[in-house]
N, C-alpha and C positions, 0 to 999 in steps of 0.2 A: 401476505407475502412472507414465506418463508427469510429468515436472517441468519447469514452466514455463522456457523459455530466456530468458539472461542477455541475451545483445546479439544476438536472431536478428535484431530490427526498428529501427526507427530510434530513437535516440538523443539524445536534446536537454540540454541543460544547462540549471539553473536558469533563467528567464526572468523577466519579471514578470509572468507567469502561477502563478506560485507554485509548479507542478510541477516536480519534480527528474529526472526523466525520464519518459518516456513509450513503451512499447515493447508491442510488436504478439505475439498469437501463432498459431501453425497453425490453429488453432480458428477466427480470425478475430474472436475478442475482443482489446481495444485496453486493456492494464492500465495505469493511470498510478499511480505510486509517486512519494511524497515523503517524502525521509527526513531528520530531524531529530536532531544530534549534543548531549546535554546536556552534555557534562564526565563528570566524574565523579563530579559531584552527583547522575542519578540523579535528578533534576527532573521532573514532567511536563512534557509536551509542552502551550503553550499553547492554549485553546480555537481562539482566532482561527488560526492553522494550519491545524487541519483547517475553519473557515467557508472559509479562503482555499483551499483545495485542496478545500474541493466546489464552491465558487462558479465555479471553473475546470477540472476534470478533465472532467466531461461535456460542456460546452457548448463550451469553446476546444479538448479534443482528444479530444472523441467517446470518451470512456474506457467500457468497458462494466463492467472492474476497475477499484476505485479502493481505493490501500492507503496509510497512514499507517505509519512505522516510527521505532522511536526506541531507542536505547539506555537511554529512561529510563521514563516510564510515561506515563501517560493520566492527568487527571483524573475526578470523575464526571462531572460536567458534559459534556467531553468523549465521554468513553463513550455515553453519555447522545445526544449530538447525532451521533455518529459512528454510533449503531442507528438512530436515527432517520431519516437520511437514507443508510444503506447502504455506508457507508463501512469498510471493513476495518482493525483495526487491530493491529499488531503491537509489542507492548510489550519490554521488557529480557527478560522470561523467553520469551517465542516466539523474540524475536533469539534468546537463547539455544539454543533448540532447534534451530530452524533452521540456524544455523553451526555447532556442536558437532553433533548428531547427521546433518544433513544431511537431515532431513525435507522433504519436499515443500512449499513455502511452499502449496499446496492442501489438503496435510492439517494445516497449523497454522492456518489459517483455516477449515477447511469447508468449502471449494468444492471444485463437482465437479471433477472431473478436465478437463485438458486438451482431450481428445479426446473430452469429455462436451455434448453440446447445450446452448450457453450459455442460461440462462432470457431 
């Protein structure tokens, strides 16, 4: 299984667009990722985050992925609103798997593969 590239596409910095970058892949899907550092409280990640990073990912950079990441968790509510509008979300234990075993950020979400026809 092919694994989504780190910096094949462009790159942007925070904005006040509320995404933390925004990057392109061979497939021709456009992931936007916004990642939130708690300390090491381990906090959830605020609701308003991910309103602000849906209200922005599709429509300001065409995202066809759109992924939340945190070192700390989700609340429900969150969750909750992050299913409901499609929003991927990657908590302290996916972080974990992710950089420790090096899984495919596709198979710690569920999406199909890279080289998979985007729905």
């Amino acid at each position: 299984m092919k694994r989504w590239p780190r910096h094949r596409a462009p790159h942007r910095r925070a904005g006040r667009h509320g995404s933390r970058c925004d990057s392109g892949h061979t497939s021709g899907r456009r992931v936007v990722v916004q990642c939130k550092h708690s300390g090491t409280s381990g906090r959830s990640m605020a609701p308003n985050a991910l309103h602000s990073l849906n209200g922005t990912a599709r429509q300001v950079h065409k995202a066809d992925v759109v992924i939340a990441v945190t070192n700390g968790g989700f609340s429900e509510r969150g969750r909750e609103f992050a299913g409901e509008q499609g929003l991927h979300l990657i908590d302290r234990a996916a972080l974990q798997r992710w950089a420790t075993w090096g899984r495919p950020v596709t198979e710690i979400l569920s999406l199909p593969a890279p080289d998979a026809p985007a729905d």
